[in-house]
N, CA, C and O atoms as a MOPAC input file, in Angstrom:
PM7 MOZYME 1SCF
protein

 N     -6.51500 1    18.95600 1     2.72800 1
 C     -5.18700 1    19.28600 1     3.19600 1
 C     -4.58600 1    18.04900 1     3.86700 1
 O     -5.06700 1    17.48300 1     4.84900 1
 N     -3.35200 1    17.66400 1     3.14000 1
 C     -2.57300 1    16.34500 1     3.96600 1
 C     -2.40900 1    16.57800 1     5.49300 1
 O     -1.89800 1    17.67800 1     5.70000 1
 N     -2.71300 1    15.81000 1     6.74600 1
 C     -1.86000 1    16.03200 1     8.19400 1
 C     -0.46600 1    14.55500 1     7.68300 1
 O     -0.28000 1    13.43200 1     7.21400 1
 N      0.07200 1    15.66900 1     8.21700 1
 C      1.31300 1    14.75400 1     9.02900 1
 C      2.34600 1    14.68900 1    10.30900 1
 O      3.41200 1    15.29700 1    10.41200 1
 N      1.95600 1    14.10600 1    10.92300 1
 C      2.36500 1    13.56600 1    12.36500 1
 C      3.59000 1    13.60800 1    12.56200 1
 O      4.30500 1    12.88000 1    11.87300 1
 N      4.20100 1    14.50800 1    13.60200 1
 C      5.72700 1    14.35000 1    14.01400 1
 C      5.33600 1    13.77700 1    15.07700 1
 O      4.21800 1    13.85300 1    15.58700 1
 N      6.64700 1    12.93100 1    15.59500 1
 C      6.69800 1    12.10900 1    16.75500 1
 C      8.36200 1    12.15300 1    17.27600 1
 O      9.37600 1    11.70800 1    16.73800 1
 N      8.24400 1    12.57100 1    18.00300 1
 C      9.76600 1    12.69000 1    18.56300 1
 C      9.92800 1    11.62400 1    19.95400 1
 O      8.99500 1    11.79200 1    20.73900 1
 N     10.53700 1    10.98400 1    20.22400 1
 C     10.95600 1    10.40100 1    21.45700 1
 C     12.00300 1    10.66600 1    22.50900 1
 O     12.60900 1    11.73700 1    22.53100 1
 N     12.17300 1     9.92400 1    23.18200 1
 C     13.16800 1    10.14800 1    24.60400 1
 C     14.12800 1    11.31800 1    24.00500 1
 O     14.50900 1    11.45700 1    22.84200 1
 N     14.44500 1    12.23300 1    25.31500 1
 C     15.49400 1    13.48500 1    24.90200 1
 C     15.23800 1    14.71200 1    24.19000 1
 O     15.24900 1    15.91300 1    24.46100 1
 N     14.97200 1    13.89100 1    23.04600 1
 C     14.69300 1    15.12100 1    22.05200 1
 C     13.70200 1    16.12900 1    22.27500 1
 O     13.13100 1    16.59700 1    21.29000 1
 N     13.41400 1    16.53400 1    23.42100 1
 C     12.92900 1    17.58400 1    24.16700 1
 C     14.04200 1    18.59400 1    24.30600 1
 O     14.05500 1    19.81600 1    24.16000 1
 N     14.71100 1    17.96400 1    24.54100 1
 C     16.39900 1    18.79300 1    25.20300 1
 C     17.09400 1    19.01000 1    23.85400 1
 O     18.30600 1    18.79400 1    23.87300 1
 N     16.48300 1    19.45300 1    22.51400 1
 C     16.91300 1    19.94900 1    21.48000 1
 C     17.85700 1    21.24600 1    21.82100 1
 O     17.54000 1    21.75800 1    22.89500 1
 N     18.51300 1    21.63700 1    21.41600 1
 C     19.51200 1    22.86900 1    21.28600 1
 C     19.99500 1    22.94400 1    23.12500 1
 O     20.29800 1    24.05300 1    23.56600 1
 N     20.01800 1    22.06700 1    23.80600 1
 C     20.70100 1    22.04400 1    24.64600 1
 C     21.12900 1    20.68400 1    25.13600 1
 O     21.76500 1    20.79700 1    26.18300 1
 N     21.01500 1    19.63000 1    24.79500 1
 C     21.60600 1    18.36900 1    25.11900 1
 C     22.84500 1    18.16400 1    23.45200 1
 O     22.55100 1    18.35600 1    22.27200 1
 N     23.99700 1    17.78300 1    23.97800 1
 C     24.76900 1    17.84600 1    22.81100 1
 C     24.95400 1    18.26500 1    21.54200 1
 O     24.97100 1    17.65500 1    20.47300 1
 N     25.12100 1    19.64800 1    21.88800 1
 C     25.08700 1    20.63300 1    20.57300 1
 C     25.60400 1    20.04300 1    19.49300 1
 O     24.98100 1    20.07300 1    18.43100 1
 N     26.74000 1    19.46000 1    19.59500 1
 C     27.84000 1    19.17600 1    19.08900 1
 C     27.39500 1    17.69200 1    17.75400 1
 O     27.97100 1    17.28100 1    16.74700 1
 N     26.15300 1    17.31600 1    18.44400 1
 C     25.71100 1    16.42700 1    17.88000 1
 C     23.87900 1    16.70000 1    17.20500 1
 O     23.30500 1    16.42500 1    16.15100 1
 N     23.61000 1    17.16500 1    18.10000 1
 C     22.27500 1    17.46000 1    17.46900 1
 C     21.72900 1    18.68000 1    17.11700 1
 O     20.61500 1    18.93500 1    16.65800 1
 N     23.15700 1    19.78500 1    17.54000 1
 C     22.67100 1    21.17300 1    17.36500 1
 C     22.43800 1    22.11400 1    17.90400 1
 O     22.23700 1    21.54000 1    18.97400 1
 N     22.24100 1    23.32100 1    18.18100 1
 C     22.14100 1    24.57100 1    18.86600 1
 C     20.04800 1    24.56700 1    18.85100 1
 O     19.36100 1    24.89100 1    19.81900 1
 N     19.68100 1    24.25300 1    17.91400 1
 C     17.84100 1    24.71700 1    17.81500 1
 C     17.15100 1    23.86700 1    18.81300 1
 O     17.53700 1    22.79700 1    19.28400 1
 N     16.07400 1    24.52100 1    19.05300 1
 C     14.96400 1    23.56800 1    20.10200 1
 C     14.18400 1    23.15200 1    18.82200 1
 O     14.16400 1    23.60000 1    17.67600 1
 N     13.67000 1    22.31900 1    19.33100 1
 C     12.33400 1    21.64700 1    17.64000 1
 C     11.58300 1    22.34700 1    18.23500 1
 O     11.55800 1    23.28400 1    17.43700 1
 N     10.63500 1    22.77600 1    19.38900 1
 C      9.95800 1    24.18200 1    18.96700 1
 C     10.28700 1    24.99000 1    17.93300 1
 O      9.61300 1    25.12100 1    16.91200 1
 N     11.50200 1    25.63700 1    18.22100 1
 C     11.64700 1    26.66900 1    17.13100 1
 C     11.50300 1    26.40700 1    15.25200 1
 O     11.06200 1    27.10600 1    14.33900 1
 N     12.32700 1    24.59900 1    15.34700 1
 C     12.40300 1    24.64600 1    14.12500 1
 C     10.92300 1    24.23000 1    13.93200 1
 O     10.52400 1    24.85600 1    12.95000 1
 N     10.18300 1    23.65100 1    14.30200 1
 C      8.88100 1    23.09200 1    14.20200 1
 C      7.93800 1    24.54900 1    13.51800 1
 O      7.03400 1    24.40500 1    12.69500 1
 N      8.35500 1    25.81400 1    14.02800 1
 C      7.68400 1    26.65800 1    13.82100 1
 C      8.25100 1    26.69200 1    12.34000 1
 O      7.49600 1    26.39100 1    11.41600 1
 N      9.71800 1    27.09400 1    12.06900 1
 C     10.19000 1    26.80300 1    10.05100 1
 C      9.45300 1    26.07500 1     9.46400 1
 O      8.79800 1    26.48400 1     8.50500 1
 N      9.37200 1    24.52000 1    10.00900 1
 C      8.78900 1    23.53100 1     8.85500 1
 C      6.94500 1    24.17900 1     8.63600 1
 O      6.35300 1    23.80800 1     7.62200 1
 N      6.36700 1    24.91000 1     9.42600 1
 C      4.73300 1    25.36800 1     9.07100 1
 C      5.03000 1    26.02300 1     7.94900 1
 O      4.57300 1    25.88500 1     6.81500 1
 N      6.07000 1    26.95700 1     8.49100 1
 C      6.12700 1    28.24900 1     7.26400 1
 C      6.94200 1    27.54200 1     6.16500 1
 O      7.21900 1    28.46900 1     5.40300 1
 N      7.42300 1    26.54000 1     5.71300 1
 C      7.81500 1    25.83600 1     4.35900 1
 C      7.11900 1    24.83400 1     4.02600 1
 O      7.28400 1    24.16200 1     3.00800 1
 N      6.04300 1    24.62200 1     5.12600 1
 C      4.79200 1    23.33300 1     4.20200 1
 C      3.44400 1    24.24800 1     4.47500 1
 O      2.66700 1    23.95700 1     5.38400 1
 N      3.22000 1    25.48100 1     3.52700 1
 C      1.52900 1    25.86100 1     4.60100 1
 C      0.64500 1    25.33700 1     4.24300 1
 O     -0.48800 1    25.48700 1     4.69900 1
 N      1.12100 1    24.24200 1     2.90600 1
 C      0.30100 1    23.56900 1     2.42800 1
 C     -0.63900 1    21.99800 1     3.26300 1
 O     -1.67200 1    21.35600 1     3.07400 1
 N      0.74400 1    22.00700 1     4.38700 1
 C      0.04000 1    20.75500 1     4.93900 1
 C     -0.25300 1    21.19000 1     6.23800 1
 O      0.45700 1    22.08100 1     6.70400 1
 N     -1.27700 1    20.67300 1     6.99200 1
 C     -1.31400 1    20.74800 1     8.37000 1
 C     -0.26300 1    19.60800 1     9.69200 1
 O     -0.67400 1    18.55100 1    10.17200 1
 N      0.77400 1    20.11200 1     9.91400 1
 C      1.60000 1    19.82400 1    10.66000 1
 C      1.33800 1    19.51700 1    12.23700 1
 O      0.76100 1    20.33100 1    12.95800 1
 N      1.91300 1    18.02300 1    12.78500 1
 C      0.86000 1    17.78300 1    14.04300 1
 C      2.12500 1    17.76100 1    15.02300 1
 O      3.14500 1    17.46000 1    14.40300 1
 N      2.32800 1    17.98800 1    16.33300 1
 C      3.98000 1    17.63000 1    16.80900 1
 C      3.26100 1    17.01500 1    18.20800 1
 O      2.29100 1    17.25400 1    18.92700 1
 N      4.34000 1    16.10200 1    18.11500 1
 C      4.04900 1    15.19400 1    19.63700 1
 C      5.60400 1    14.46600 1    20.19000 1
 O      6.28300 1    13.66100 1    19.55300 1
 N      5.86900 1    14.98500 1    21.44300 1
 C      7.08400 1    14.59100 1    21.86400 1
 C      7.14100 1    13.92600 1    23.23100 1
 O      6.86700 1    14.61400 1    24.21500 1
 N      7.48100 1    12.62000 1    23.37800 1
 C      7.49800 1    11.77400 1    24.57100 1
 C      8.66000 1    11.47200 1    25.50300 1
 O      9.47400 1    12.29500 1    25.08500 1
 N      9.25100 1    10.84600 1    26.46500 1
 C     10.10200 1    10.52000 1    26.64000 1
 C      9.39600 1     8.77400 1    27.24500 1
 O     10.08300 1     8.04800 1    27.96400 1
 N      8.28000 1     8.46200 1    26.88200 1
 C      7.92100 1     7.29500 1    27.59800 1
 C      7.57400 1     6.59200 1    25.90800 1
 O      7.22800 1     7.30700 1    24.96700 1
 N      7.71800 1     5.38700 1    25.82900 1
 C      7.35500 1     4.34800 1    24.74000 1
 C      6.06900 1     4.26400 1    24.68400 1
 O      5.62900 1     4.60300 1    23.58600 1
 N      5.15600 1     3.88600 1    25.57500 1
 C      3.69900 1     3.75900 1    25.61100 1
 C      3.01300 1     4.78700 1    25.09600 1
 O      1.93300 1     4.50800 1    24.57600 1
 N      3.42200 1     6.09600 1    25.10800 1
 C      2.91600 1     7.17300 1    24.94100 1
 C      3.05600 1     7.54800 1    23.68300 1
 O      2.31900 1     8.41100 1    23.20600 1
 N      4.28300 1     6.78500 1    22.78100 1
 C      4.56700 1     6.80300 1    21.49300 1
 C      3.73200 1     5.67600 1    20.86100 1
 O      2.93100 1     6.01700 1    19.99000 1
 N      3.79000 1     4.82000 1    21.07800 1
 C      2.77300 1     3.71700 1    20.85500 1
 C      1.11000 1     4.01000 1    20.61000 1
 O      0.32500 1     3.72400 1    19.70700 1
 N      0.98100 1     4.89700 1    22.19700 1
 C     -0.32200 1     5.14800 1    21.76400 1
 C     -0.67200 1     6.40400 1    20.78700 1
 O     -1.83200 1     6.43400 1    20.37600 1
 N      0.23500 1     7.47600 1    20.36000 1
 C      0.11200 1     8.63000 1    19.20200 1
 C     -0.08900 1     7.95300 1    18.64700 1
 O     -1.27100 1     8.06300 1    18.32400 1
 N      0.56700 1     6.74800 1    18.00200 1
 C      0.95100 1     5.43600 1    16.25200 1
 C     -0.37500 1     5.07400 1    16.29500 1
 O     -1.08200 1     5.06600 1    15.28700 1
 N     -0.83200 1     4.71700 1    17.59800 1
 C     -2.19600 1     3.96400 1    17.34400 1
 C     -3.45900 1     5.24300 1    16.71700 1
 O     -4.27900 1     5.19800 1    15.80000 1
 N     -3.18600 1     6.04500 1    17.48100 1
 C     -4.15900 1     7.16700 1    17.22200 1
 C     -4.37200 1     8.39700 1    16.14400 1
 O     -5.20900 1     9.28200 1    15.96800 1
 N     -3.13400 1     7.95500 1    15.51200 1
 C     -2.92000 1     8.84200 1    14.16600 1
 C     -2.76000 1     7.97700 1    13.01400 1
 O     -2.78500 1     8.48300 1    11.89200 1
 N     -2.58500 1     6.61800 1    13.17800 1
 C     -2.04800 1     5.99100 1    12.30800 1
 C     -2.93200 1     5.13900 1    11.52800 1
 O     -2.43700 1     4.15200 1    10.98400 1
 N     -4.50300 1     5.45100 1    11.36300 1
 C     -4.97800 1     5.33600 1    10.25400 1
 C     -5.87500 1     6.61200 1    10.11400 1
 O     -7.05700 1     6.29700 1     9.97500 1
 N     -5.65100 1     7.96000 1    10.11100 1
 C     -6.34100 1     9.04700 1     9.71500 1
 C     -5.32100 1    10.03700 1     9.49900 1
 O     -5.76300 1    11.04100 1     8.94100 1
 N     -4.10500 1    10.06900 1     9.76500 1
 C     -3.18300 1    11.03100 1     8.67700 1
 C     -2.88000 1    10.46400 1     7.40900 1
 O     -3.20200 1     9.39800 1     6.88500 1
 N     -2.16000 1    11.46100 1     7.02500 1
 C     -1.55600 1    11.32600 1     5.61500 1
 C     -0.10600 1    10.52500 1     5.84800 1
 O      0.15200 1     9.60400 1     5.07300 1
 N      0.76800 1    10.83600 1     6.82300 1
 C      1.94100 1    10.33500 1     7.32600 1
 C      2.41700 1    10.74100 1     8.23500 1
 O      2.04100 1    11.86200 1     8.57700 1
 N      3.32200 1    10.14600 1     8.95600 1
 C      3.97400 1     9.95100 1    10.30400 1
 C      5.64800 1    10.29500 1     9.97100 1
 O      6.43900 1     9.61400 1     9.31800 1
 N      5.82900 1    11.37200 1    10.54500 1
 C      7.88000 1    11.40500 1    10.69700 1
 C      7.81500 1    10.99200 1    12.38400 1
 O      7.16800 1    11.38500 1    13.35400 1
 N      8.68600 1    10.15200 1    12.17400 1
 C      9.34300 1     9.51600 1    13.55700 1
 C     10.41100 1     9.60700 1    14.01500 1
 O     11.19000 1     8.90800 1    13.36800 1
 N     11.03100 1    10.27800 1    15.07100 1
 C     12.29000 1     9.69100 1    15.30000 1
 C     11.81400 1     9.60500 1    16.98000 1
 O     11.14200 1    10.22400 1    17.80400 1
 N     12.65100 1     8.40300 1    16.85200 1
 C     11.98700 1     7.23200 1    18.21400 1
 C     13.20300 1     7.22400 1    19.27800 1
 O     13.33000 1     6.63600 1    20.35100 1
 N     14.21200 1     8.27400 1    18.43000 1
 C     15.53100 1     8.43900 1    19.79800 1
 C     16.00300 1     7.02000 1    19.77300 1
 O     15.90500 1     6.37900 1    18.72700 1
 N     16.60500 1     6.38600 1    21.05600 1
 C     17.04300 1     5.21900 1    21.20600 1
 C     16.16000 1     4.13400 1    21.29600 1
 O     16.43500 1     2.94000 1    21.18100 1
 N     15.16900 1     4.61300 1    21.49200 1
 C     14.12500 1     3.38900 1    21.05300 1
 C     14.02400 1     2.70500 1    19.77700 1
 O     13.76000 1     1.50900 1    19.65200 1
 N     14.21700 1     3.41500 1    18.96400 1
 C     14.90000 1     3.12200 1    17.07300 1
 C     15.73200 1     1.68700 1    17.96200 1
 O     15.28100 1     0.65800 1    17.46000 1
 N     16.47400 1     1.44500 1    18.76500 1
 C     17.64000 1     0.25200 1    18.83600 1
 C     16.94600 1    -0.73300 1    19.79200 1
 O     17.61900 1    -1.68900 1    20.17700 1
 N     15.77800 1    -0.62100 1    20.18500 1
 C     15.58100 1    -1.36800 1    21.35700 1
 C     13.71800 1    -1.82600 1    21.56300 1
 O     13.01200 1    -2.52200 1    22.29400 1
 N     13.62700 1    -1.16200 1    20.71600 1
 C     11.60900 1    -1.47900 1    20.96900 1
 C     11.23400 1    -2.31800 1    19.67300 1
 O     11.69800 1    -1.92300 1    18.60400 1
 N     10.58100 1    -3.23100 1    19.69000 1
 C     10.25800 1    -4.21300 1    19.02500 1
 C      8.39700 1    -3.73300 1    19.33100 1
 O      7.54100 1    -4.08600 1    18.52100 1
 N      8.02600 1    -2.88700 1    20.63700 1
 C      6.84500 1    -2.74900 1    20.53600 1
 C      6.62400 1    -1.80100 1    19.49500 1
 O      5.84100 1    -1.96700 1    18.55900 1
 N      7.30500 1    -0.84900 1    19.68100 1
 C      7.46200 1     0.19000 1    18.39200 1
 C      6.96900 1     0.14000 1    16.91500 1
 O      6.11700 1     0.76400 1    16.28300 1
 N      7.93800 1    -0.95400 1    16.59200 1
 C      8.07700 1    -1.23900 1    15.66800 1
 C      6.68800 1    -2.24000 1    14.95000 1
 O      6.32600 1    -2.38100 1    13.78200 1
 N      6.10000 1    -2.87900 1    16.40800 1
 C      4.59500 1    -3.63000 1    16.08000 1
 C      3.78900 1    -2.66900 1    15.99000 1
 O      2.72600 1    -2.88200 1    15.40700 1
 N      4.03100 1    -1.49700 1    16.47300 1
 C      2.63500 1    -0.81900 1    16.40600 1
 C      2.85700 1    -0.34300 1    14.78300 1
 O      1.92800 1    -0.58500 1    14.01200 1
 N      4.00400 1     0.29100 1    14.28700 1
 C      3.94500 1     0.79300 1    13.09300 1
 C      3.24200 1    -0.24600 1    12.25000 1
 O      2.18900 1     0.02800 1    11.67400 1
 N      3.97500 1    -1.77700 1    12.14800 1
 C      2.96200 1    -2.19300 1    11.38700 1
 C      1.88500 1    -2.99900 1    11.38000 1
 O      1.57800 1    -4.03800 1    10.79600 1
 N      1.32800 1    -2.20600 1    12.24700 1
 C     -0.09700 1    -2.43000 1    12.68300 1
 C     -1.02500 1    -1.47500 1    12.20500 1
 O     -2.21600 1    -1.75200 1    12.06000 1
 N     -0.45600 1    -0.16300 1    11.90700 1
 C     -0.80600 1     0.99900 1    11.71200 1
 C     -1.05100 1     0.94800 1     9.79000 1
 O     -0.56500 1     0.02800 1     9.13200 1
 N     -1.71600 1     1.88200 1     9.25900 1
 C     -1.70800 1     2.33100 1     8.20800 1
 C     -1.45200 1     3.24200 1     7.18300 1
 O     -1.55900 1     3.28300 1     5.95800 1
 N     -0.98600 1     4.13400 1     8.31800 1
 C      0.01700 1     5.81900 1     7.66600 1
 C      1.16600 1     5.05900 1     7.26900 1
 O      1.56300 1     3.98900 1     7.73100 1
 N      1.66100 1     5.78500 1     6.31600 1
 C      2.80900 1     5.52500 1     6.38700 1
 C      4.09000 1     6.18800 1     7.52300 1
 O      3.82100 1     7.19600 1     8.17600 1
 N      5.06500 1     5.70500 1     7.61900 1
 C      5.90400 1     6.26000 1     8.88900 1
 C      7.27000 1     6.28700 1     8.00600 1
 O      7.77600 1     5.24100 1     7.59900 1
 N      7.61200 1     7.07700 1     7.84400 1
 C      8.92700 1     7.49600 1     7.65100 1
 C     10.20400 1     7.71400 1     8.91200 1
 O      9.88200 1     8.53300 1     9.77300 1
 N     11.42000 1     7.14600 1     9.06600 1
 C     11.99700 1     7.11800 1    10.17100 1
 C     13.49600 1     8.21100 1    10.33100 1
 O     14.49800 1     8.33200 1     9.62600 1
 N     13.13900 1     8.74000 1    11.34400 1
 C     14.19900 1    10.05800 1    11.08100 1
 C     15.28900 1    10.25400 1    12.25200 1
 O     14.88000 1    10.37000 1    13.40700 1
 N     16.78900 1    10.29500 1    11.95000 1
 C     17.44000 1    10.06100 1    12.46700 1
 C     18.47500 1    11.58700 1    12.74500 1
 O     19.19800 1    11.66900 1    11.75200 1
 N     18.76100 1    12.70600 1    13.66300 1
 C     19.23800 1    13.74400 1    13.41200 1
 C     20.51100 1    13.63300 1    13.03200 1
 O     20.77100 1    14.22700 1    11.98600 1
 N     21.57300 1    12.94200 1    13.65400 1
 C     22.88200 1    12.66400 1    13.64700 1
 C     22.58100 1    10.70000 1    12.25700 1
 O     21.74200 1     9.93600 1    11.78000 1
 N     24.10600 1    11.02800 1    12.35800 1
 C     23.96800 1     9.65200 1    11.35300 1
 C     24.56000 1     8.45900 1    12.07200 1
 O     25.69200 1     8.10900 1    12.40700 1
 N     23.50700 1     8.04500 1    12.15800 1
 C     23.68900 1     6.95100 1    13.60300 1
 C     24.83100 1     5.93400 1    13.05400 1
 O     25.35600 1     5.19600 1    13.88700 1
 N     25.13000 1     5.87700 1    12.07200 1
 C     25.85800 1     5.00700 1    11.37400 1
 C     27.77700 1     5.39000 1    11.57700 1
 O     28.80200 1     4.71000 1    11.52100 1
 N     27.44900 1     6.85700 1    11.82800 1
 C     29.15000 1     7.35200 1    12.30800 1
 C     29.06700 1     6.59900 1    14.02300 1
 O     30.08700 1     6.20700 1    14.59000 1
 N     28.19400 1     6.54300 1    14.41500 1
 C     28.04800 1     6.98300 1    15.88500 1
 C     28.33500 1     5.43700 1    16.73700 1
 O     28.69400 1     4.61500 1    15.89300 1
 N     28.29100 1     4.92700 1    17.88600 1
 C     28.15900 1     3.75300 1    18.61200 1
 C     27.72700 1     2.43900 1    17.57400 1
 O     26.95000 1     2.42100 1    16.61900 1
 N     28.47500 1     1.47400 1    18.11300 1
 C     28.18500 1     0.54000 1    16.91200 1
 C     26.26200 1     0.29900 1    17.39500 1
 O     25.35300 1     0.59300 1    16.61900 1
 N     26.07300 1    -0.20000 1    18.61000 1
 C     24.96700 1    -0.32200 1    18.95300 1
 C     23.49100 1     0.46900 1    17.94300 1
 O     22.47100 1    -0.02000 1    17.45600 1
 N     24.02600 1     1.79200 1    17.98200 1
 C     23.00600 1     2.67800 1    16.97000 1
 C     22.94700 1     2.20500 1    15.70400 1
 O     22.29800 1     2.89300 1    14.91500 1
 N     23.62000 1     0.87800 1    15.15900 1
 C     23.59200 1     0.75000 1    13.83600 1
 C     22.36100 1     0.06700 1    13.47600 1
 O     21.78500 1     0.13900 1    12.39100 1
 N     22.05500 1    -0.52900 1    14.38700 1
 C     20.29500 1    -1.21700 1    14.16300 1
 C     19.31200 1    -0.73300 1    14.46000 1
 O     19.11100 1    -0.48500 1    15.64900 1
 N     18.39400 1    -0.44200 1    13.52600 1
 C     17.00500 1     0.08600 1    13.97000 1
 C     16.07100 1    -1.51600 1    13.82700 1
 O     16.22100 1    -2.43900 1    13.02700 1
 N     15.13200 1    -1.34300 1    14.92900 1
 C     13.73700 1    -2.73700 1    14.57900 1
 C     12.63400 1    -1.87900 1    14.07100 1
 O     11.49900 1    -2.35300 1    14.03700 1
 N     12.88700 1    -0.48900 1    13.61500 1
 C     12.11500 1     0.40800 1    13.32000 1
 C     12.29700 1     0.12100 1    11.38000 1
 O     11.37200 1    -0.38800 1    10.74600 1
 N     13.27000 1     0.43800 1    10.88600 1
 C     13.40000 1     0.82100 1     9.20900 1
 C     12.80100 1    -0.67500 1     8.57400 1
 O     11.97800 1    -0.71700 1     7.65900 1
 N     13.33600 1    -1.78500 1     9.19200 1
 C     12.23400 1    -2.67300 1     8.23300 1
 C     10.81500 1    -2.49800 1     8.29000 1
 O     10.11000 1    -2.85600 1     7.34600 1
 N     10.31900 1    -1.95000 1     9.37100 1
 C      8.29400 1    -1.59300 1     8.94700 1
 C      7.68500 1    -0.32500 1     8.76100 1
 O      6.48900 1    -0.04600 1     8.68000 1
 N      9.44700 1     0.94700 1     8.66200 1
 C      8.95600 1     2.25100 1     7.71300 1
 C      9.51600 1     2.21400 1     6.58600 1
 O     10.60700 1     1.78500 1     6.21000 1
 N      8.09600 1     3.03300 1     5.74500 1
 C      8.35200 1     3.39700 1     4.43500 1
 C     10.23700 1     3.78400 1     3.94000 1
 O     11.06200 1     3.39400 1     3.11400 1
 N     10.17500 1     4.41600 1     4.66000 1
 C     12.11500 1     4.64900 1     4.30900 1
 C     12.56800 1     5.23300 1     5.65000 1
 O     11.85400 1     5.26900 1     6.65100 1
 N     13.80700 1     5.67800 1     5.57300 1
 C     14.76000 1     6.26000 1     6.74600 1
 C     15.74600 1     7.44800 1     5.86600 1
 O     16.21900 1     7.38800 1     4.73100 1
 N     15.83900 1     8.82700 1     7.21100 1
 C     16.54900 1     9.60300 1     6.59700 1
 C     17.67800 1    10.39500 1     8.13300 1
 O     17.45400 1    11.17800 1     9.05600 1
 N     18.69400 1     9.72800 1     7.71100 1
 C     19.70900 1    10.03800 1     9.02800 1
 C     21.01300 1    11.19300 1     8.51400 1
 O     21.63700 1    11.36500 1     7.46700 1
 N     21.00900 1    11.73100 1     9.65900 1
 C     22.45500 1    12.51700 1     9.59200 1
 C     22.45800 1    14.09800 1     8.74600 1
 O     23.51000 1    14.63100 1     8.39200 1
 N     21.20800 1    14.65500 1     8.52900 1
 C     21.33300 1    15.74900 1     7.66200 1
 C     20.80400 1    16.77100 1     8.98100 1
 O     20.18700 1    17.80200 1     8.71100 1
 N     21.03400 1    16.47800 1    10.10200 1
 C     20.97200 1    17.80300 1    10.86600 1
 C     18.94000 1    17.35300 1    11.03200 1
 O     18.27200 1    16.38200 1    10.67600 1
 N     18.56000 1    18.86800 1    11.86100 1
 C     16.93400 1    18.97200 1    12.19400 1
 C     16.37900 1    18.69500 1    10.58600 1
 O     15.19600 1    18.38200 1    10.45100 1
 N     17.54000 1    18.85400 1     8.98600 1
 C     16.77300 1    19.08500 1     7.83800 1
 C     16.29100 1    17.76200 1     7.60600 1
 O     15.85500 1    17.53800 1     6.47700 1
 N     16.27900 1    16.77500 1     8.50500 1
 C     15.96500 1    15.52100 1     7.90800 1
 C     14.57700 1    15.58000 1     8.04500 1
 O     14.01300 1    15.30800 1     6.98500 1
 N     13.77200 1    15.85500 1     9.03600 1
 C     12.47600 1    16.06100 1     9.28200 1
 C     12.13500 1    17.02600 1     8.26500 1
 O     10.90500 1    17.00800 1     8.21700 1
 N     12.50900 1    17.73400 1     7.55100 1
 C     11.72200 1    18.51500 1     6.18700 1
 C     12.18500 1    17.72800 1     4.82500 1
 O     11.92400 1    18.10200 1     3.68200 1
 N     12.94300 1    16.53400 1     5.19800 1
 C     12.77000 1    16.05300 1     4.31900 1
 C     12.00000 1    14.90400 1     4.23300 1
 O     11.54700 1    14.50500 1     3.16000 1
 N     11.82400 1    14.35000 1     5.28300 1
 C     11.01800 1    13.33800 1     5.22100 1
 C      9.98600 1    13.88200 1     5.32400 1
 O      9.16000 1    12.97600 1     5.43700 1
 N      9.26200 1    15.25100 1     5.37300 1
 C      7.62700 1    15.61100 1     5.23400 1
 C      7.35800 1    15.44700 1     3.87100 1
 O      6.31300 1    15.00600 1     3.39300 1
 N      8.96300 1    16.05300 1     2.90300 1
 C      8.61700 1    16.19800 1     1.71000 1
 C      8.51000 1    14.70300 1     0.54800 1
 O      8.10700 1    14.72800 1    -0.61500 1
 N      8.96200 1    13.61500 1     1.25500 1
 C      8.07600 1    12.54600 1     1.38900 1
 C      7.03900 1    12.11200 1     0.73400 1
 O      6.87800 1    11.52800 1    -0.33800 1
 N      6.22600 1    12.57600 1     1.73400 1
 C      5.01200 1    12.32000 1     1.43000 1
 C      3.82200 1    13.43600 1     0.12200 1
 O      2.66400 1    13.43000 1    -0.29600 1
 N      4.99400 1    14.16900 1    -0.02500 1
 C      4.32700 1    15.41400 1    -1.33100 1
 C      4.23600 1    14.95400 1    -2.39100 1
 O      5.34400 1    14.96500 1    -2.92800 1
 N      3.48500 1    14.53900 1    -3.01000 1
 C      3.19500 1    14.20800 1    -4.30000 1
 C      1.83600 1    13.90700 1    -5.23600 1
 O      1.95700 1    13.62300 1    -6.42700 1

């Protein structure tokens, strides 16, 4: 059975109540519980930080014994270069996931130091980006 590693960063704890308007009405608890029941095929891992080190050290610790990594690194996507060493340091692959499309949003959000050392990036389709980037790795 494939694992694959969610990793959520800064905020995104405060799902369905920090800017609806932008990230939505759902908690990723809740949706976290959807994506089991539409992958029962894979074993699904969730880990949510608001500290970098703590994301760093999941990458280190999952990141050569899963199948793959969905990331979204919050604003750290614009600002961690450690981040971005640990991914490729790592051997999962990491897929990078963005809820809103950072690309409408602050010019600042237009750079990730994250998408040049993941496999791909998937922004702006709502919480569905994380079921799509699991589906990813299906094949």
């Amino acid at each position: 059975m494939k694992r694959i590693q969610i990793i959520n960063g800064p905020n995104l704890n405060l799902l369905g109540k920090r800017e609806p308007g932008v990230y939505g009405n759902q908690s990723f608890d809740d949706y976290y519980h959807q994506l089991q029941s539409v992958f029962p095929e894979l074993e699904l891992f969730y880990f949510q930080s608001n500290s970098e080190g703590a994301i760093i050290d999941k990458l280190h610790a999952t990141g050569f014994s899963f199948d793959g990594i969905v990331l979204n690194a919050g604003a750290y996507t614009h600002t961690s270069i450690a981040i971005a060493d640990a991914i490729r340091a790592i051997t999962t692959p990491v897929v990078e996931v963005h809820i809103s499309n950072v690309f409408s949003r602050e010019e600042f959000r237009h750079h990730s130091w994250l998408s040049p050392v993941c496999r791909g990036c998937i922004a702006g389709f709502g919480l569905d980006s994380y079921r799509l980037a699991i589906s990813s790795f299906i094949s």
